[in-house]
C-alpha positions as CSV (number, residue, x, y, z in Angstrom):
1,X,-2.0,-17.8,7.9
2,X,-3.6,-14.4,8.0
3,X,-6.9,-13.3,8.8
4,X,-8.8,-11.8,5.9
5,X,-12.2,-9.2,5.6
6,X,-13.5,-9.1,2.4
7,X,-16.1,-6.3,2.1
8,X,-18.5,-6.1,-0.3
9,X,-22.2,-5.8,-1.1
10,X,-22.4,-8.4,-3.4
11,X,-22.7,-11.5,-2.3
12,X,-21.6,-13.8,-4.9
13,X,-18.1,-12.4,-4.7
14,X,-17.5,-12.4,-0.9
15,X,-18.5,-16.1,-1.3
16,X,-15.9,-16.7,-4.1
17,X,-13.5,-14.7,-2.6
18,X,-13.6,-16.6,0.5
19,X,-13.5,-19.8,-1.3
20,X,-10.3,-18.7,-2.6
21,X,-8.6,-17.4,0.9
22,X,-9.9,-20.8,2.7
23,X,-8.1,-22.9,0.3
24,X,-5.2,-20.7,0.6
25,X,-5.2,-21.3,4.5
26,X,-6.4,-18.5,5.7
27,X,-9.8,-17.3,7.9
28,X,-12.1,-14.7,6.3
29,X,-14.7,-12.8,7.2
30,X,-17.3,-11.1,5.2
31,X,-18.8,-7.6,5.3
32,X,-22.0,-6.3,2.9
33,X,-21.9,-2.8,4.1
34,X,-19.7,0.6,5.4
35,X,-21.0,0.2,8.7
36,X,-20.8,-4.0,9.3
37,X,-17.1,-2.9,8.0
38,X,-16.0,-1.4,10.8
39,X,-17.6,-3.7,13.1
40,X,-15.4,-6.5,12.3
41,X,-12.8,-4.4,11.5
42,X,-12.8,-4.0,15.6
43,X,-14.0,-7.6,16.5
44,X,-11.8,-9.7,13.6
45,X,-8.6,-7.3,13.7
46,X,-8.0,-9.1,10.4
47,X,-4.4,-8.8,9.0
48,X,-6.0,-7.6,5.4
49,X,-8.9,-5.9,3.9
50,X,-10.3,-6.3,0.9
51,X,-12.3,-3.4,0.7
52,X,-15.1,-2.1,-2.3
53,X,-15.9,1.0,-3.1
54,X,-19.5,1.1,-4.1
55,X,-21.1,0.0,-0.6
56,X,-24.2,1.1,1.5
57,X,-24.8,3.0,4.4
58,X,-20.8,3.9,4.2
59,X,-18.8,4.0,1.1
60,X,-15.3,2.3,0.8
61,X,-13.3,5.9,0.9
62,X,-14.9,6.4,4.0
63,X,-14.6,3.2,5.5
64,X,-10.7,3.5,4.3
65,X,-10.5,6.9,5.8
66,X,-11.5,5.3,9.3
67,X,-9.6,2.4,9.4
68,X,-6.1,4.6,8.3
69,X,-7.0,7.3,11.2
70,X,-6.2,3.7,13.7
71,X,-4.4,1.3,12.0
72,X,-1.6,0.8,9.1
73,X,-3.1,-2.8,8.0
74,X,-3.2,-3.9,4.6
75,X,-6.3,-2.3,2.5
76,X,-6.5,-3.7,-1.2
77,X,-9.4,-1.5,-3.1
78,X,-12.1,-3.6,-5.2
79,X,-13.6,-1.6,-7.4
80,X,-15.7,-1.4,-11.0
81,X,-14.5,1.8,-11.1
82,X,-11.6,1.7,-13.5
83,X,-10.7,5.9,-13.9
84,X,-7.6,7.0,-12.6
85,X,-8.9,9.4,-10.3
86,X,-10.4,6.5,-8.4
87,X,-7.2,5.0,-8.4
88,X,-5.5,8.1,-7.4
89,X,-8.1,8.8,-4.7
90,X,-7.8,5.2,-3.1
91,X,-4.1,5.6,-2.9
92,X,-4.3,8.8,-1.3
93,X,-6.1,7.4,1.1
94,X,-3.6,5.0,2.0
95,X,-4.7,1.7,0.4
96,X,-1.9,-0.2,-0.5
97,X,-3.1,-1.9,-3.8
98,X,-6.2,-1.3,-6.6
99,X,-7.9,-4.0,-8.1
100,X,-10.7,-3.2,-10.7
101,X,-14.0,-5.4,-11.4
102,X,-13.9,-7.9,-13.1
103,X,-11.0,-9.5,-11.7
104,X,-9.2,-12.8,-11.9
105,X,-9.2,-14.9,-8.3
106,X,-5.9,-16.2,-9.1
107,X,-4.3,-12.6,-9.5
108,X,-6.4,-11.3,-6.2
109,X,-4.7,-14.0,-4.1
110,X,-1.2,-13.0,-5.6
111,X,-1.6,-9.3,-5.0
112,X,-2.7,-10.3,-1.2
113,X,0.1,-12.9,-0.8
114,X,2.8,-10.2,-1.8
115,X,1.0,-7.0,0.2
116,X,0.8,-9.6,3.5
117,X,4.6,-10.5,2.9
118,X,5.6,-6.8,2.5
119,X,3.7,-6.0,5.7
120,X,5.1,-8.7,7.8
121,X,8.6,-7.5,6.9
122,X,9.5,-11.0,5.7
123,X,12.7,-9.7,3.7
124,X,14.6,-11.9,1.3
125,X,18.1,-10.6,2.4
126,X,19.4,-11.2,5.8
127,X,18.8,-7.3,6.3
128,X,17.8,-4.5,4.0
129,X,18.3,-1.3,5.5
130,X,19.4,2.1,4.2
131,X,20.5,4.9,7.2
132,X,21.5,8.5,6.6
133,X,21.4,11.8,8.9
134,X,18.2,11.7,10.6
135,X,17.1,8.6,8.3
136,X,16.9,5.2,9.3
137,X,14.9,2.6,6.4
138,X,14.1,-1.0,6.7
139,X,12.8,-3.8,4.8
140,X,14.0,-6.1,7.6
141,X,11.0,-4.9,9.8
142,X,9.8,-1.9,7.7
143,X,10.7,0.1,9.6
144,X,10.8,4.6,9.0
145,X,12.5,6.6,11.4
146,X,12.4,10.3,11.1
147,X,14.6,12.7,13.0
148,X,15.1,10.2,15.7
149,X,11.4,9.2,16.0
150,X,9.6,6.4,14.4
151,X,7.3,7.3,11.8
152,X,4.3,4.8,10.6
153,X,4.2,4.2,6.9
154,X,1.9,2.0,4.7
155,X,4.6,-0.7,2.8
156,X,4.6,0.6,-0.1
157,X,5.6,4.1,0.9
158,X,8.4,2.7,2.8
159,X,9.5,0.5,-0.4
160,X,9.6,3.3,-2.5
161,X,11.7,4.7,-0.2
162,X,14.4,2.4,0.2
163,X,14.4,1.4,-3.1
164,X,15.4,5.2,-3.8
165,X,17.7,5.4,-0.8
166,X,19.8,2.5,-1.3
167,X,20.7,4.3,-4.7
168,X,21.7,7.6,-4.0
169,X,21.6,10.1,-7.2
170,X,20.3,7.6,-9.7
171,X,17.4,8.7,-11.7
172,X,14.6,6.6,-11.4
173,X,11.6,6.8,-14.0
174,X,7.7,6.6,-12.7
175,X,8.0,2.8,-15.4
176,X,11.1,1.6,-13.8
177,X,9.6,2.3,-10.1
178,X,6.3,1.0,-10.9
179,X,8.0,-1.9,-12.3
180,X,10.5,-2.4,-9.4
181,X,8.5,-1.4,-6.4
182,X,5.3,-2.8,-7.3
183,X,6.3,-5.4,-10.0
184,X,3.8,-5.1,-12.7
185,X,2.6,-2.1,-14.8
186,X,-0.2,-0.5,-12.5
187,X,-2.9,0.2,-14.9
188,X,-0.1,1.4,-16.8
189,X,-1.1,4.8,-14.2
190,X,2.8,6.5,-13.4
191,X,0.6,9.0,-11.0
192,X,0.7,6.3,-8.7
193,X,4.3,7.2,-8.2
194,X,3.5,10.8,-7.7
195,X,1.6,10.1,-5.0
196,X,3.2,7.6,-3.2
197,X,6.6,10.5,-3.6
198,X,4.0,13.2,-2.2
199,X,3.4,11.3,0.7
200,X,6.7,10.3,1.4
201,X,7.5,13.9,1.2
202,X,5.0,15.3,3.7
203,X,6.7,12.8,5.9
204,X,10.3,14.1,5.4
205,X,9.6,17.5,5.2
206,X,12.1,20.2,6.9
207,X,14.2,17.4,8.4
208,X,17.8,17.6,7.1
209,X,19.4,19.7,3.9
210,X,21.9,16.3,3.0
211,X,19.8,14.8,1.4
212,X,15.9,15.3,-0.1
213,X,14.1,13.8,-3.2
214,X,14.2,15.2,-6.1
215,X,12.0,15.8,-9.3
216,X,13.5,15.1,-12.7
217,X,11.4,17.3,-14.8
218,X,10.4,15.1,-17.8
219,X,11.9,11.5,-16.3
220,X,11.4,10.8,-12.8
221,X,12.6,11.4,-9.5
222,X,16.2,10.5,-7.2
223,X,17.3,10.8,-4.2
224,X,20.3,13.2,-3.7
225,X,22.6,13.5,-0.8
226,X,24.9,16.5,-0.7
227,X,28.3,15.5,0.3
């Protein structure tokens, strides 16, 4: 099973957190500050982090800013705070997920079961992949290569993606790709699309004119390919 950090300043929740991942099979280890964060970030190399916001010494954006300057691994957000500019801000910084205070144990293990399967590449069909000029997606192994060179990309990003590739010129709206890529309505929050699409598009920026995506003013976004 996978190797957890939960960080979080209080204490009562790392221990019911843990609780939960043990009887779930896997190891966890706890943090109560910024700084003991990245510590065992570096000893545990844990295959998840559940990280809070609201910590001493070193804040959770901070800690998430690190951690994404060295590694791709999983980040869900804990948080009380509930705006969307938290939310925005947290996926910005490459977290993969948002969960907001208080929160059911039974939904936290779900969100980490499906964000440890989408990083482990564990795909349903035999192989998911989408390929155009100078584009090359998988689900197989998530996988993003980019003008001939592999590119690294959080799960979601890479999701999203596919999930537009592998339907060339259909409109998609922010509700149908929340719903699809992420399966549940995320805070109801469609600017969670928006940013995930920025993202992608700093990534593919300037590398072929066949294809791009596109903004449907009022709807949503597709990707086009030009014949």
């Amino acid at each position: 099973m996978a190797r957890i950090l939960v960080v979080d300043d209080e204490q009562n929740i790392c221990e019911l957190l843990t609780l939960y991942l043990m009887k779930e099979g896997h190891t966890a280890e706890t943090a109560g500050d910024g700084e003991e964060a990245m510590r065992k970030f570096a000893s545990f190399n844990p295959d998840l982090i559940l990280l809070d916001i609201m910590l001493p010494k070193k804040d959770g954006w901070q800690v998430c800013r690190e951690i994404r300057q060295q590694s791709n691994v999983p980040i869900i957000m804990l948080s009380a705070k509930g705006e969307t500019f938290d939310k925005v801000l947290g996926l910005e910084l490459g977290a993969d997920d948002y969960v907001t205070k208080p929160f059911d144990s039974k939904e936290v293990m779900a969100r980490i079961k499906t964000v440890l399967r989408r990083a482990g590449g564990v795909a349903e069909d035999a192989r998911q992949e989408v390929e155009y000029p100078d584009l090359f997606v998988s689900l197989t192994n998530y996988k993003l290569v980019v003008g001939g060179k592999q590119v690294d990309a959080p799960p979601k990003e890479i999701e999203l993606l596919y999930h537009l590739a592998k339907n060339p010129n259909r409109v998609f709206t922010r509700d149908q790709l929340l719903d699809e890529i992420w399966g549940f309505k995320y805070f109801g929050d469609s600017r969670t699309v928006d940013v995930h699409i920025k993202r992608i598009r700093e990534k593919l920026e300037g590398v072929s004119d066949r294809w791009a995506i596109r903004t449907v003013w009022g709807i949503g976004y597709k990707f086009e390919t030009v014949e």
